[in-house]
N, C-alpha and C positions, 0 to 999 in steps of 0.2 A: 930258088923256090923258098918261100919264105914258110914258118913255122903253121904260120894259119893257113896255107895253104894245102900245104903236107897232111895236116889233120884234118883236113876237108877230103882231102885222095882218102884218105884211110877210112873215112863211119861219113860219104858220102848221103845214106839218109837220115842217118841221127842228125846231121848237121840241116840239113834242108827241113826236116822238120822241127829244131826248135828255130830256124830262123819263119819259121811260119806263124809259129808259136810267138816268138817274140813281137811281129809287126801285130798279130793278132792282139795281145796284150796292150802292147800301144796305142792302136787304134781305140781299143774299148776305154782305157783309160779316158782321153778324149771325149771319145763321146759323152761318157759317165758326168764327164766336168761341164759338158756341153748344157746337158741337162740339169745339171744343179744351176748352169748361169742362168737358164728361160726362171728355173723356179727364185731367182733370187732377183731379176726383173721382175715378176709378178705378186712377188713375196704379200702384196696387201690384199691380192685375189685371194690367194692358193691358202694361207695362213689361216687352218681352223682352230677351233678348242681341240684340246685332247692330241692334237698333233702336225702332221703338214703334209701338203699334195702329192703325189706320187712322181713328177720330175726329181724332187732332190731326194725320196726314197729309191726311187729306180737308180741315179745319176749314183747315188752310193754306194749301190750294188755292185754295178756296171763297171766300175772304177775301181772298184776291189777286185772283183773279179779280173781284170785286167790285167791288173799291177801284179797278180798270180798268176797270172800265164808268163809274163815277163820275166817273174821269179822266177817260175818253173825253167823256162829254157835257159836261164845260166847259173841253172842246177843251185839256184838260192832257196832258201826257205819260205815255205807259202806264207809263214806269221810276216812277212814284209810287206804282203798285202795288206797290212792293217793301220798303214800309214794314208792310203786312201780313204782311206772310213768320215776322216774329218769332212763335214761339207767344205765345198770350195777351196779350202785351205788344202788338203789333202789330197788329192788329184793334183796342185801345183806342185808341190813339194816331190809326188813323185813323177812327173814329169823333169824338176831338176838334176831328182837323183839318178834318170836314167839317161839325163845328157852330159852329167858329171861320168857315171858309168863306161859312155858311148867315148871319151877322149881316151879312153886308153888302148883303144881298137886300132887298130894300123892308118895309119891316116889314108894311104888311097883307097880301103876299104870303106874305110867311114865316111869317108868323101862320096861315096856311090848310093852309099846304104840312107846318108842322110838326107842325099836329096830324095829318094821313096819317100823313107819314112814320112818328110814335112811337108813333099806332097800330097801325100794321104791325110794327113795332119790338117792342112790347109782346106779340104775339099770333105773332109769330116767338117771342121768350124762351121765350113761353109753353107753344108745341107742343114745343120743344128739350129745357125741364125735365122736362115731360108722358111724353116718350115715353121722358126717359132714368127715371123711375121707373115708367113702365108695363111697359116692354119689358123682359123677363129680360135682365138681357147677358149674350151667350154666353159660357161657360167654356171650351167647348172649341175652342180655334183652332186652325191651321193650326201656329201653333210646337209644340204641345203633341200634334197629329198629328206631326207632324215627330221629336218626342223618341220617339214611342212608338214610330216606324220604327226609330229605334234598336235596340230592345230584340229587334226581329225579325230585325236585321242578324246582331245579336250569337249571339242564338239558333243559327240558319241555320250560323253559323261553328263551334259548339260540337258541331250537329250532325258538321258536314261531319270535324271532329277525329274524332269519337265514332265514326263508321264507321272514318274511317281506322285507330282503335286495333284495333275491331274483325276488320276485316283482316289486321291484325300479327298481335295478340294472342290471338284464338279467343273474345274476351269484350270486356265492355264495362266491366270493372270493375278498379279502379284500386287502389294504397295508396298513389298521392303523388299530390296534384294537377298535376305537373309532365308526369306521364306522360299526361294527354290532348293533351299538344302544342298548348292554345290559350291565346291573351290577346289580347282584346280592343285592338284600333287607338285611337289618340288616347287620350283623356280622358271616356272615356264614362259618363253620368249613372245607368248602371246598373250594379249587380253582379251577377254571373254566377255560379253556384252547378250544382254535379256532386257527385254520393255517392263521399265516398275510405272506403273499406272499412261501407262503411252510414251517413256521418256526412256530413250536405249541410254544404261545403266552399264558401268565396268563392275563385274566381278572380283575383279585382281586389279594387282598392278605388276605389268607385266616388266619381263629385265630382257631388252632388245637384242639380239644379237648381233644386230648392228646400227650404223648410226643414221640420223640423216631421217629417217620415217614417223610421226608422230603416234605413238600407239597409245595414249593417254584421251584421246577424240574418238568419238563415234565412228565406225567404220561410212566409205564413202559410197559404195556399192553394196551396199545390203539395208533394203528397209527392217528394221528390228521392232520387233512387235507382236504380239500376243492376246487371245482373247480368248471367252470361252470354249473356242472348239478350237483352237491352232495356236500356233509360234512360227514365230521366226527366231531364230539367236546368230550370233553370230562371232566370229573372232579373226583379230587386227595384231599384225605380227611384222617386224624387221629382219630379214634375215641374209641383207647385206648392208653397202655401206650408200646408198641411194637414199633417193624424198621418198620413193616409192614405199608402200605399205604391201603388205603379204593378207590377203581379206577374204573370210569363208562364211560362206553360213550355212545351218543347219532347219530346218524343220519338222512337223510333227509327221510328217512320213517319212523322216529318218536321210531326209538325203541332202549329206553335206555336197556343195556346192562351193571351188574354186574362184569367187567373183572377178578377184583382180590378183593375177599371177607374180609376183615380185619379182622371182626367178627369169620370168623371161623379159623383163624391164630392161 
């Protein structure tokens, strides 16, 4: 009876529970890296300001959290899990250190244990790849809702001018862009367009969010124009990397209108 075996007869469930524990760990590691590889395939999709899609925030998690289960069952320190944290880089390296680990294990044991493990191994890759080409990935996220809030902000404010002029003025109709009294806050990924004497006018000059869409031109889906008793306005916005333009317009009943969707382009 060999050593490891003996110690198996004696803490029969200690032992079955960190071997649970450990394939557990393993596995999530995997997966963790699984998902950091979909977001490093799609890195020019997922890639926002301010930060990055939730595969290789989750896949980081996931992968940490793993590599502490691993830890945990051979009574290592949980700070080991902190060598997964790296994207991509980090989930390989601890994959190494637990097959550098795994040789010093009895060999006919390891020989049994390893074929599981890499079957499991193999059949995780496999649902990961599986699902990252089966599965539409979404276009439309939550940053690109976010931009298009934008474009209703901005709207909303062009109104809120537009009456105001209207009250001064008796009309809603201009000969300088200066006289509707609006410009858009910050730096915003849309241009904003109003009729000066029948001729749709920019506002701004807007800073794209992404490339490929002309927002410098009169929107293509919105007549813009204005007269004593109405408007139209409107606003033209990029907010991926397409020809498509992102195009809304507003008028004197206050109801902005989606013309042409970019997001679902």
């Amino acid at each position: 009876m060999s050593p490891n075996d003996s110690e198996q007869g004696q803490h029969p469930g200690t032992d079955d529970k960190a071997r649970k524990l450990k394939y557990w760990g393993l596995g999530l590691v995997v997966l963790g890296l699984g998902l950091q590889v979909v977001f490093a395939i799609d890195a020019p999709i997922f890639t926002v300001a301010g930060g990055v899609f939730w595969h290789l925030k989750v896949g980081i998690g996931i992968s940490g959290v793993g590599l502490a289960c691993y830890a945990k069952s051979k009574g290592r320190s949980i700070a080991w899990c902190l060598g997964a944290l790296l994207p991509l880089v980090g989930p390989l390296i601890a994959l190494k250190g637990i097959v550098d680990e795994g040789k010093r294990i009895d060999k006919g044991v390891r020989l049994r244990q390893s074929k599981r493990i890499w079957s499991a191994v193999g059949i995780v890759i496999i649902l990961v790849v599986l699902a990252a080409i089966a599965i539409p990935l979404p276009k439309l996220t939550y940053n690109e809702k976010a931009r298009q809030s934008q474009a209703k902000t901005g709207l909303d404010g062009m109104f809120t001018a537009a009456m105001a002029l209207k009250e001064k003025t008796k009309t809603f109709v201009v000969s300088d862009i200066k006289q509707l009294g609006y410009v858009p806050a910050g730096t915003p990924g849309y241009s904003y367009w109003y009729s000066v004497n029948g001729v749709p006018t920019a506002i701004n000059t807007a800073q794209p969010h992404g490339r490929g869409c002309d927002v410098t031109t009169p929107p293509t889906t919105v007549q813009v124009a204005a007269s004593a008793t109405g408007f139209t306005a409107a606003a033209k916005g990029n907010i991926d990397d397409d020809a498509t333009c992102d195009e809304w317009s507003i008028n004197d009943a206050r109801q902005p209108v989606n013309t042409l969707n970019d997001v679902n382009q």
